[in-house]
C-alpha positions in Angstrom: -32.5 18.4 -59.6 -29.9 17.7 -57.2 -31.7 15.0 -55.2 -31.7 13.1 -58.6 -28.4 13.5 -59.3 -28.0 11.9 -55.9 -30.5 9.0 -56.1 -28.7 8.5 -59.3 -24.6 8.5 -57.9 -26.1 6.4 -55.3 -27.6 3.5 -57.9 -24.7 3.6 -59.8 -22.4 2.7 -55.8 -24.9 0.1 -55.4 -24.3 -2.0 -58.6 -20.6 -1.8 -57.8 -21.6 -3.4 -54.4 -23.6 -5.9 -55.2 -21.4 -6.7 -58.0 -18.3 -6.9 -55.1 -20.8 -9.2 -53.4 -21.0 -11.6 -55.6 -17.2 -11.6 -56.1 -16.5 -11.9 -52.7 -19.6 -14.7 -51.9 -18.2 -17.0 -55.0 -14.9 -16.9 -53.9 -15.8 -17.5 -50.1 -18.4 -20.2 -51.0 -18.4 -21.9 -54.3 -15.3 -24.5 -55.2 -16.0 -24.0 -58.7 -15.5 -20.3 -59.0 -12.3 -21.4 -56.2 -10.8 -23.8 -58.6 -11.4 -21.8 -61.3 -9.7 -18.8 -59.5 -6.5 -20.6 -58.2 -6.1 -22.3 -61.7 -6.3 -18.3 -62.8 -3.5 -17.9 -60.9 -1.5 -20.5 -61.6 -1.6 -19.1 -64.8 -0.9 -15.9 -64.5 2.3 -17.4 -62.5 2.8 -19.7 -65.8 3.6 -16.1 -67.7 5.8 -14.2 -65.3 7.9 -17.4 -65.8 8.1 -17.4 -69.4 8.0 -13.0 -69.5 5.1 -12.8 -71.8 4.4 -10.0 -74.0 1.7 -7.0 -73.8 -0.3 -8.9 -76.2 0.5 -12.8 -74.8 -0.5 -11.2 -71.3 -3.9 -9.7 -72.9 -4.8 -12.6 -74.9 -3.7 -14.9 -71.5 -5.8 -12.6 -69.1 -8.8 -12.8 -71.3 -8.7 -16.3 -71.6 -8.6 -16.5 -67.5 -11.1 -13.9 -67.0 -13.5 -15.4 -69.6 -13.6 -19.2 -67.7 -13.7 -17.5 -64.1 -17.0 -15.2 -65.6 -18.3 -18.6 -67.4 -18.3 -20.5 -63.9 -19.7 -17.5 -62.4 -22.9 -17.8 -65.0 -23.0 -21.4 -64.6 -23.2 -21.2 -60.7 -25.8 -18.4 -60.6 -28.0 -20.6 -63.2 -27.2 -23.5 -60.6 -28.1 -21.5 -57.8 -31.6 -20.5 -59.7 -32.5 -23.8 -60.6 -32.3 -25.0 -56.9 -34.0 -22.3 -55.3 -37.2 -22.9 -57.5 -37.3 -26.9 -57.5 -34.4 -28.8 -55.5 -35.5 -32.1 -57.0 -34.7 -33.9 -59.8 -35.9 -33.3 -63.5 -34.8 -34.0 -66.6 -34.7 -30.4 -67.8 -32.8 -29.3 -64.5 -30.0 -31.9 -65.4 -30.2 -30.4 -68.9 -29.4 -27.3 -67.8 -26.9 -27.4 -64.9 -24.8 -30.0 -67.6 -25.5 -27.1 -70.4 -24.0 -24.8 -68.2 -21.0 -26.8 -66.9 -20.4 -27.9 -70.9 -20.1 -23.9 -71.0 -17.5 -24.0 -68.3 -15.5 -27.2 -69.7 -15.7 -25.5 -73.6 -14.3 -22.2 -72.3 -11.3 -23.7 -70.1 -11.0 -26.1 -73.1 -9.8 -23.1 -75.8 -8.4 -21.6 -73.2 -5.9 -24.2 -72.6 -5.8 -24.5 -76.1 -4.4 -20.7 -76.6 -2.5 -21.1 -73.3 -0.5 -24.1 -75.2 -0.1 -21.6 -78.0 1.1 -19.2 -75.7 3.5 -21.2 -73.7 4.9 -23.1 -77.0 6.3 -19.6 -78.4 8.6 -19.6 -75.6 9.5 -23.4 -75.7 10.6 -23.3 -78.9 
């Protein structure tokens, strides 16, 4: 039973690592997730200027958190599509622009409550 519990403390470590991997790799190589991330905190500087609320700064760090995950699931679909075929198709395009539109929607509202956000204290 113990040998289980083992195998099973060790599987659980392992998804937090590869998990950290990833992290780490799309911040180190991808200037998506890199834009994505300084704009994150740009923001997050945006709100210690204005002194944002509990629930401004949980609205605010869900809206950053959800566009840095969305151009994390765009680049890993990118990063599929060009492992199995590097060349051009009309259903690659279809996708990798899907997936960017998924990006550009999310940073879209997000701006859109950051505006919210920011014109509380403005006004």
């Amino acid at each position: 039973m113990k040998s289980q519990n083992v195998s099973l403390i060790a599987r659980f470590f392992l998804k937090f690592k590869y998990a950290t991997d990833g992290l780490i790799d799309g911040l180190l190589h991808d200037f998506s997730i890199q834009l994505q991330f300084t704009l994150g905190l740009i923001a997050i500087a945006i709100a210690f200027y204005f002194g944002f609320s509990d629930i401004e700064w949980s609205i605010w760090l869900i809206c950053i958190a959800q566009v840095i995950g969305m151009e994390y699931i765009n680049s890993s679909i990118e990063s599929i599509i060009d492992r199995f075929d590097p060349s051009w198709h009309l259903l690659t395009k279809q996708a990798k622009d899907l997936g960017s539109a998924a990006v550009l929607f999310s940073a879209i509202m997000a701006g859109v409550v950051g505006l919210i956000l920011i014109a509380r204290h403005l006004f």
